[in-house]
ZAMITI-560694 format. One record per atom (N, C-alpha, C): residue number from 1; atom name; z, x, y. Coordinates in steps of 0.2 Angstrom, whole numbers, always signed. Layout:
BEGIN
(site NUM,CA,(Z,X,Y));
...
// end
This chain:
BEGIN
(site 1,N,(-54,+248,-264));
(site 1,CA,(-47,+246,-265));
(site 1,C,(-47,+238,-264));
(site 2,N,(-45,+233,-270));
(site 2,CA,(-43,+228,-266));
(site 2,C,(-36,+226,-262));
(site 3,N,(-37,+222,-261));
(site 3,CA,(-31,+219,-257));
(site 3,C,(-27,+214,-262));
(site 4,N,(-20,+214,-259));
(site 4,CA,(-18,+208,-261));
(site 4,C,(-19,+202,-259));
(site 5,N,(-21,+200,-256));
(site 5,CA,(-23,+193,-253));
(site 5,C,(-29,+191,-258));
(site 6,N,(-34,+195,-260));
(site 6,CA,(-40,+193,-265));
(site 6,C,(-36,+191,-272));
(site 7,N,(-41,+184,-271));
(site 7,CA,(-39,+180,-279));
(site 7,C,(-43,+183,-284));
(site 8,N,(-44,+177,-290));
(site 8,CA,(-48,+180,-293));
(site 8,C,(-57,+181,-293));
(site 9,N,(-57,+186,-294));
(site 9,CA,(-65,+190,-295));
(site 9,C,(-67,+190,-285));
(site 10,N,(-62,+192,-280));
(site 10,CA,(-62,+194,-274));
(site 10,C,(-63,+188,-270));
(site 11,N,(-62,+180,-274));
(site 11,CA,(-63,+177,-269));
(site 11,C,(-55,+174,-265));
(site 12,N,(-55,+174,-259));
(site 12,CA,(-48,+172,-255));
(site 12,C,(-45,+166,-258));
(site 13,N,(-38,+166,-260));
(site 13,CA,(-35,+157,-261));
(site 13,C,(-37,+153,-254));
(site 14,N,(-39,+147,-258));
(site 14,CA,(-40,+140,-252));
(site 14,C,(-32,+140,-248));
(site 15,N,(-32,+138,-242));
(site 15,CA,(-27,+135,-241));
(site 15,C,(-28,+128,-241));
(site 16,N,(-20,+126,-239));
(site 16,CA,(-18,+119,-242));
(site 16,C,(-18,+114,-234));
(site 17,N,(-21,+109,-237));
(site 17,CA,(-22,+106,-230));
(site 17,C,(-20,+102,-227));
(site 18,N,(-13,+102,-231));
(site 18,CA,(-6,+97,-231));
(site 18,C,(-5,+97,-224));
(site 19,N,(-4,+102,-221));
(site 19,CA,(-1,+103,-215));
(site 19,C,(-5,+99,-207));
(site 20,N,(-13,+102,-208));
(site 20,CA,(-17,+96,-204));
(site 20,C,(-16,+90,-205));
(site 21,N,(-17,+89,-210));
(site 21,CA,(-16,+80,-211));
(site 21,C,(-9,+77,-210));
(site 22,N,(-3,+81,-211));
(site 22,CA,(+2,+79,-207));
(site 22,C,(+3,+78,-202));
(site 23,N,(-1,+85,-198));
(site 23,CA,(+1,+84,-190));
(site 23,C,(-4,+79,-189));
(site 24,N,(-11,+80,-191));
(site 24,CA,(-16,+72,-188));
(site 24,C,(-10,+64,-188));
(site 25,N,(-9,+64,-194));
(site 25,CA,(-6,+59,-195));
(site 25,C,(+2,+57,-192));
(site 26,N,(+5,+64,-190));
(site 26,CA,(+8,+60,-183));
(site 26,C,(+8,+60,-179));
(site 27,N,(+3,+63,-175));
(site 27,CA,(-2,+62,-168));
(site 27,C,(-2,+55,-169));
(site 28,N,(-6,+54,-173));
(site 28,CA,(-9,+47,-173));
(site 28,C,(-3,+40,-171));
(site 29,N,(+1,+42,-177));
(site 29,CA,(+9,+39,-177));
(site 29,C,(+12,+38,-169));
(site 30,N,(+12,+43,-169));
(site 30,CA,(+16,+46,-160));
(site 30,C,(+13,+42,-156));
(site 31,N,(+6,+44,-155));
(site 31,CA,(+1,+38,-150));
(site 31,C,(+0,+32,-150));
(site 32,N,(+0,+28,-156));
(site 32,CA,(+2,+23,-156));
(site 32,C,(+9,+19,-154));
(site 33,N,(+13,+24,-157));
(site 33,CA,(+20,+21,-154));
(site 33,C,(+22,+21,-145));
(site 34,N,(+19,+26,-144));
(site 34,CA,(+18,+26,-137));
(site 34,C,(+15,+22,-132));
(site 35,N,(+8,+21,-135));
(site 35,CA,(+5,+15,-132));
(site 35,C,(+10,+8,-134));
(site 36,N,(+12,+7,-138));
(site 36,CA,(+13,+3,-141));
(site 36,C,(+21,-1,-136));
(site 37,N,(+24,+6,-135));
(site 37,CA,(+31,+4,-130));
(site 37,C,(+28,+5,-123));
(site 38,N,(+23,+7,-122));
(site 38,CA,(+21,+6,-114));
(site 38,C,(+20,-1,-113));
(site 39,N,(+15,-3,-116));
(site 39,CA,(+10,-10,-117));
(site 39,C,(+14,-16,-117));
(site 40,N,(+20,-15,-122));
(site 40,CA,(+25,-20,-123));
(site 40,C,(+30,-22,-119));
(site 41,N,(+30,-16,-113));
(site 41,CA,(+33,-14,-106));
(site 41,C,(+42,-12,-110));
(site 42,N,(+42,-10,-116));
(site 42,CA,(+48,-6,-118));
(site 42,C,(+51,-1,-111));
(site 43,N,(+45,+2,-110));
(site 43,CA,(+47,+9,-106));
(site 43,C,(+41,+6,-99));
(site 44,N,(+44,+12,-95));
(site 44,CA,(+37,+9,-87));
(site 44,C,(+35,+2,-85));
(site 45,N,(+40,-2,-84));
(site 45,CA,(+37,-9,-82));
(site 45,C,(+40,-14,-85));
(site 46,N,(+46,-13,-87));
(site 46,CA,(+48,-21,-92));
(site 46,C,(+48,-26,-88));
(site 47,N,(+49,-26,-81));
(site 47,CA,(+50,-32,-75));
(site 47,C,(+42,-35,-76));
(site 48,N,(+36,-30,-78));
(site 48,CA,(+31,-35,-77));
(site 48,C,(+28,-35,-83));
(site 49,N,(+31,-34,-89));
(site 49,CA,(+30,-36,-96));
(site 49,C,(+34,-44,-95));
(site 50,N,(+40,-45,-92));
(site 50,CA,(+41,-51,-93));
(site 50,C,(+35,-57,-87));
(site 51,N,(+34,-55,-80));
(site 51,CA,(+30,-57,-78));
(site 51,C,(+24,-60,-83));
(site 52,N,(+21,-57,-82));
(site 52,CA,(+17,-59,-88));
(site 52,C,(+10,-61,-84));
(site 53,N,(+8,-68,-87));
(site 53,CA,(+1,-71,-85));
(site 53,C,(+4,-79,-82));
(site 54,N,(+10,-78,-80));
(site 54,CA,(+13,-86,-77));
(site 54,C,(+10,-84,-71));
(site 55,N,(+12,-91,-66));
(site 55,CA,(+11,-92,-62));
(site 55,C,(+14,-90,-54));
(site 56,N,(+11,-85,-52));
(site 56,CA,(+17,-81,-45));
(site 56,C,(+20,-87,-43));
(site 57,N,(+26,-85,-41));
(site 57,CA,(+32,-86,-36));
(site 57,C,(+29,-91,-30));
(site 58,N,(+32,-94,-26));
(site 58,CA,(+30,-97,-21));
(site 58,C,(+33,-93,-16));
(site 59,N,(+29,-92,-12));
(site 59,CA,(+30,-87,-5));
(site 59,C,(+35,-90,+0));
(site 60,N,(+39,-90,+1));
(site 60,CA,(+47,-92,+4));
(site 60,C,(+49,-84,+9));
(site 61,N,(+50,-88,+14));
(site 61,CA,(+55,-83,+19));
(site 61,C,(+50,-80,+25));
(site 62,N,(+45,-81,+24));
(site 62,CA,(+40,-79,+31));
(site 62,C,(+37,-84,+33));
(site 63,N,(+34,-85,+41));
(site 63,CA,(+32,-88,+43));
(site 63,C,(+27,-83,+50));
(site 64,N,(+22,-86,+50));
(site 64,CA,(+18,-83,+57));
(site 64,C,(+16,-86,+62));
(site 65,N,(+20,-82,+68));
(site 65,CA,(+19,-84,+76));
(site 65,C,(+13,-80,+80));
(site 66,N,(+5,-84,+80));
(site 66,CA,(+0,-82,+84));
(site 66,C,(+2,-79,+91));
(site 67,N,(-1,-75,+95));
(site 67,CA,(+0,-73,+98));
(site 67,C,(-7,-74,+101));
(site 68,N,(-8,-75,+110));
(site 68,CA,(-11,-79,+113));
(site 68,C,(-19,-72,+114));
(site 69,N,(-24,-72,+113));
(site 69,CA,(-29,-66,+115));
(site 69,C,(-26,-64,+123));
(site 70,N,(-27,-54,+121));
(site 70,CA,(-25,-51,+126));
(site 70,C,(-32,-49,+128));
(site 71,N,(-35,-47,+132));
(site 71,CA,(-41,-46,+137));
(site 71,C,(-38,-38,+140));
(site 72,N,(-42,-35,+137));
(site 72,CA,(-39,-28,+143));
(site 72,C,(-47,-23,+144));
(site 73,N,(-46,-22,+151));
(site 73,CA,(-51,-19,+154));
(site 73,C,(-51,-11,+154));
(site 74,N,(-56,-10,+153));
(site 74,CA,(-55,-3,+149));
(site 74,C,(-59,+3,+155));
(site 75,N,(-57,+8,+155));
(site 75,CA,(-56,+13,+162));
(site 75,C,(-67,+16,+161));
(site 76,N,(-69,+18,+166));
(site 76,CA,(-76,+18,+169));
(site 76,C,(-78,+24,+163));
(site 77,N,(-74,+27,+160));
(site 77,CA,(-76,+32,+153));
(site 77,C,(-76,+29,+148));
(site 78,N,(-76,+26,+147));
(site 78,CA,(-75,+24,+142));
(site 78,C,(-81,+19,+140));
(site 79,N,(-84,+20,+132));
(site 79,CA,(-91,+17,+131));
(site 79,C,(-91,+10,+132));
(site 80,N,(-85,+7,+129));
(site 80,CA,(-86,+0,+132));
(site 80,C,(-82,-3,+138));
(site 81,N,(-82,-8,+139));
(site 81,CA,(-80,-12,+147));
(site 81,C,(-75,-15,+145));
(site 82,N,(-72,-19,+139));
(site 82,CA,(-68,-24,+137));
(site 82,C,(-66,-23,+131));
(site 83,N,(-57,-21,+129));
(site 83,CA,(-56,-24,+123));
(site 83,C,(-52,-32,+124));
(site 84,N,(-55,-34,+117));
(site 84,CA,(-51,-40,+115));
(site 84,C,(-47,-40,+110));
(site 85,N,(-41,-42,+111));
(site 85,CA,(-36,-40,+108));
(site 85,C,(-32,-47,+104));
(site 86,N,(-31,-50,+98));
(site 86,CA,(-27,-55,+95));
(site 86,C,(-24,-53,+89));
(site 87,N,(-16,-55,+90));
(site 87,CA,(-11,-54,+86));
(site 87,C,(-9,-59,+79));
(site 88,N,(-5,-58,+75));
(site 88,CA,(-1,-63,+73));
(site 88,C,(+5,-60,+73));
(site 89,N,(+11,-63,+71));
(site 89,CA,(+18,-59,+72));
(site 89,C,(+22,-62,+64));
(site 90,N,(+22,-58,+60));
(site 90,CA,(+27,-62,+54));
(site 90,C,(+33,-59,+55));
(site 91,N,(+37,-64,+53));
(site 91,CA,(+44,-66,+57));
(site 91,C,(+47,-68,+49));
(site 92,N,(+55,-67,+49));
(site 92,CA,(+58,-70,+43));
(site 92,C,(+57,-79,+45));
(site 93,N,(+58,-83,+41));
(site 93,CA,(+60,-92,+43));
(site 93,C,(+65,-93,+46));
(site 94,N,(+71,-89,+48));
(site 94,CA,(+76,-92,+52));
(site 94,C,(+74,-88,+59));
(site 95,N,(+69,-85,+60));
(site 95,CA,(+67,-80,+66));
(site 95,C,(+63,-83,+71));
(site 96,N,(+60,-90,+67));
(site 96,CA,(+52,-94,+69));
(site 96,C,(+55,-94,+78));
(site 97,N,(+57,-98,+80));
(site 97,CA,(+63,-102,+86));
(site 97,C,(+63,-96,+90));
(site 98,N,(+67,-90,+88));
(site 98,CA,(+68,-84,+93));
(site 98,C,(+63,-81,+95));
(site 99,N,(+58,-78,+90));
(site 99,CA,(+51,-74,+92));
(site 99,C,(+50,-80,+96));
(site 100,N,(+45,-85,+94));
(site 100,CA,(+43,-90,+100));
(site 100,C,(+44,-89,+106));
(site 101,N,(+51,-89,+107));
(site 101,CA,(+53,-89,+115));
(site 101,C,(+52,-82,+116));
(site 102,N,(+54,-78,+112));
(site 102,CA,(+49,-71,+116));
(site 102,C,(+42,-69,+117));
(site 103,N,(+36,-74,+115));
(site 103,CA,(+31,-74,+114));
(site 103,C,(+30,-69,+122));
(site 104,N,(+32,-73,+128));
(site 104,CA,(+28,-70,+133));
(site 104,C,(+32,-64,+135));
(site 105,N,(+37,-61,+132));
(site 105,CA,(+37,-54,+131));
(site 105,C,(+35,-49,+129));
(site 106,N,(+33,-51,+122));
(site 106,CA,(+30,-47,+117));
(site 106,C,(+22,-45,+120));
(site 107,N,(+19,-51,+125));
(site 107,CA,(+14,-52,+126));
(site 107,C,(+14,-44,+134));
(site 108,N,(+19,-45,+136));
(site 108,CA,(+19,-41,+141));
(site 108,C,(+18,-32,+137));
(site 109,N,(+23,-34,+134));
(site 109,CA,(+25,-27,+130));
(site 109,C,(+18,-24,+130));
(site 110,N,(+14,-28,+125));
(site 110,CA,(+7,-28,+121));
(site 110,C,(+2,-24,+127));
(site 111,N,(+2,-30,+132));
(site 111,CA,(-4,-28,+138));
(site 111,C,(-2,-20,+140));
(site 112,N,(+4,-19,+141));
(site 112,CA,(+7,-15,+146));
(site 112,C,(+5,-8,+141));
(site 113,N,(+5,-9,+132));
(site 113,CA,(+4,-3,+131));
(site 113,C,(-4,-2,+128));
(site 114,N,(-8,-7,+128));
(site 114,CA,(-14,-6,+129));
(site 114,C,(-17,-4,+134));
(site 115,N,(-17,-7,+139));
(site 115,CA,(-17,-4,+146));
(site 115,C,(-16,+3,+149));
(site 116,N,(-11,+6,+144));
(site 116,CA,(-8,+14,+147));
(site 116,C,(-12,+19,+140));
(site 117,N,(-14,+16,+135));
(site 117,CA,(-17,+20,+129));
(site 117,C,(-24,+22,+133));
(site 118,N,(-25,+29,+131));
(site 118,CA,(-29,+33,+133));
(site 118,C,(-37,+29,+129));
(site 119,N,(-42,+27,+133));
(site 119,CA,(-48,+25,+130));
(site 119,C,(-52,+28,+124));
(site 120,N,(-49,+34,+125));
(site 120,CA,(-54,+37,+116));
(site 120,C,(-50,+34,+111));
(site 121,N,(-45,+35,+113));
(site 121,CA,(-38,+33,+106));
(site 121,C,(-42,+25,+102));
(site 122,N,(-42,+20,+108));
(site 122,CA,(-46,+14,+106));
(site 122,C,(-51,+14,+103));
(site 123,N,(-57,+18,+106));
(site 123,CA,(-64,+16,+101));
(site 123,C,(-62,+22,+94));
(site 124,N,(-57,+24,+93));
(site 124,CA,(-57,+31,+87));
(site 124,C,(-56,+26,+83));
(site 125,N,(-59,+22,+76));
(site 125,CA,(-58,+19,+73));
(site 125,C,(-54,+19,+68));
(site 126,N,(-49,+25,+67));
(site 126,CA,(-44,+30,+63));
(site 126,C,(-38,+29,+67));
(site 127,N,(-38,+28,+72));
(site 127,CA,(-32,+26,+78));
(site 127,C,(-28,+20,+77));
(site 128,N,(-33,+14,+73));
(site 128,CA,(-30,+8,+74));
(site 128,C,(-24,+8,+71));
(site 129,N,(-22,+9,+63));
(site 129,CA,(-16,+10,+60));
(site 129,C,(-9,+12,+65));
(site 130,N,(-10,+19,+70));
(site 130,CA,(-6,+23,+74));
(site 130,C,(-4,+16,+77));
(site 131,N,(-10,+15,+82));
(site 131,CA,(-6,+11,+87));
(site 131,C,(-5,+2,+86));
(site 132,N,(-6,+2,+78));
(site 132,CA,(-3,-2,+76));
(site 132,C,(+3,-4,+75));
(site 133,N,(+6,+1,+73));
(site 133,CA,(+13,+5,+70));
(site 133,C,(+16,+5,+77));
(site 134,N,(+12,+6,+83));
(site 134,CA,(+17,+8,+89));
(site 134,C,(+17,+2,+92));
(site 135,N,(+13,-3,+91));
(site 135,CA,(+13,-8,+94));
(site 135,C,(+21,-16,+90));
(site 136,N,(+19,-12,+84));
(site 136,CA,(+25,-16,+81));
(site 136,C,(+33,-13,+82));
(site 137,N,(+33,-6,+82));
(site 137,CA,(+39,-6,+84));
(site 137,C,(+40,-7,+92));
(site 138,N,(+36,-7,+96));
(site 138,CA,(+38,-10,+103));
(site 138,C,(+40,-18,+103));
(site 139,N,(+36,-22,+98));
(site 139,CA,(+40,-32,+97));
(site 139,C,(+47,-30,+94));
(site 140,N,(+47,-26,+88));
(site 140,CA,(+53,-25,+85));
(site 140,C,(+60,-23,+91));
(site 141,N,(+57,-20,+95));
(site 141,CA,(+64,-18,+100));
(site 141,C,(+64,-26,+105));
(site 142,N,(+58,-27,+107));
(site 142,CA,(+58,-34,+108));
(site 142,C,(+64,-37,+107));
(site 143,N,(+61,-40,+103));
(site 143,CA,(+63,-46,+98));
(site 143,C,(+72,-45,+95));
(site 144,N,(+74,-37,+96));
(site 144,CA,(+78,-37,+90));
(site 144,C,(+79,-35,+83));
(site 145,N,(+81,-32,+79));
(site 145,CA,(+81,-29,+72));
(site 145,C,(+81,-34,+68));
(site 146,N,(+77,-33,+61));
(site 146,CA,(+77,-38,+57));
(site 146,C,(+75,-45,+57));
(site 147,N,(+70,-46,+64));
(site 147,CA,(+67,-51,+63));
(site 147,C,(+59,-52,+63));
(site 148,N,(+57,-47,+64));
(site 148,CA,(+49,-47,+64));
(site 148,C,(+48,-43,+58));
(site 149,N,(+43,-44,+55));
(site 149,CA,(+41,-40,+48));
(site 149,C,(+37,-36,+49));
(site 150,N,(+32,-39,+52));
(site 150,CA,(+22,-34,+52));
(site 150,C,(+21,-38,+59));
(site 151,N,(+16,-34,+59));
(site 151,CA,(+12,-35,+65));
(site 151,C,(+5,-37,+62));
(site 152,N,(+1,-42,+63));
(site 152,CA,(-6,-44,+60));
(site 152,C,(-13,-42,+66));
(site 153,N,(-16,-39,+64));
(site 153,CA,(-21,-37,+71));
(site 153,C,(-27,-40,+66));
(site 154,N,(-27,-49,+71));
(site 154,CA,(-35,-51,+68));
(site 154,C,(-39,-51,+73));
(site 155,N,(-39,-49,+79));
(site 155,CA,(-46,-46,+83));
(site 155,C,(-45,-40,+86));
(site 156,N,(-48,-37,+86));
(site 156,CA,(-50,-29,+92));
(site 156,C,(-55,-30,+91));
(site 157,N,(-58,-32,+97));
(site 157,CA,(-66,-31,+97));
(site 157,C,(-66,-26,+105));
(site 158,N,(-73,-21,+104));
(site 158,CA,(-72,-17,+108));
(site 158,C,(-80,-20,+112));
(site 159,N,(-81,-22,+118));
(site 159,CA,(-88,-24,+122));
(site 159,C,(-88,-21,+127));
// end
């Protein structure tokens, strides 16, 4: 019995392969148009499609007040004898003047909670971040709201 589907002498009609080639064809259309509005910063990022390849900004509105090495002695558990402790403090440019003169408060702040943090916490190499973040909000109550930015920690050394 044949079927209707058999053409002539039982071989199947070809299909037509219009319809591949047109979807390849706007695949291909579609992704380029896509790359094409991402790349150009049409879409996701116009603020750095104008940027461009010029020349960054000049850095305005910060300034950094050193802070003096702190020296803290560290408890009879603890694998080593001494951290070494030096900061920097960024400050907005109209804040340069205030922080200064809090310099030897900040400095009190600092010893007082190094001095009280538990010695493993220190040598846990994973912990710096934490009691970075606690040590900056301790200058920021300092200091006042809105005038210290970051905390900069360029020595820990543990001996």
């Amino acid at each position: 019995m044949a079927t209707a589907e058999a053409g002539v002498g039982g071989v199947p009609p070809k299909r037509s392969r219009k319809p591949l080639v047109f979807g390849l064809l706007l695949a291909v259309l579609l992704g380029g148009g896509g790359f094409y509005a991402t790349w150009s910063g049409m879409i996701l990022g116009a603020d750095q499609a104008d940027s461009g390849g010029g020349a960054p900004e000049p850095l305005t509105g910060i300034a950094f007040v050193p802070l003096e090495p702190i020296i803290v002695s560290l408890g009879p558990d603890a694998g080593s004898k001494h951290l070494r402790f030096r900061a920097q403090v960024e400050v907005i440019d109209s804040a340069v003047a205030d922080v200064t003169l809090l310099v030897p408060r900040i400095l009190d702040v600092l010893n007082s909670y190094l001095r009280a943090i538990d010695t493993a916490s220190i040598e846990d190499p994973q912990a710096l971040a934490r009691m970075r973040a606690q040590m900056l909000r301790r200058i920021q109550i300092v200091t006042g709201e809105g005038r210290v930015r970051d905390l900069l920690i360029t020595e820990f050394v543990l001996n």
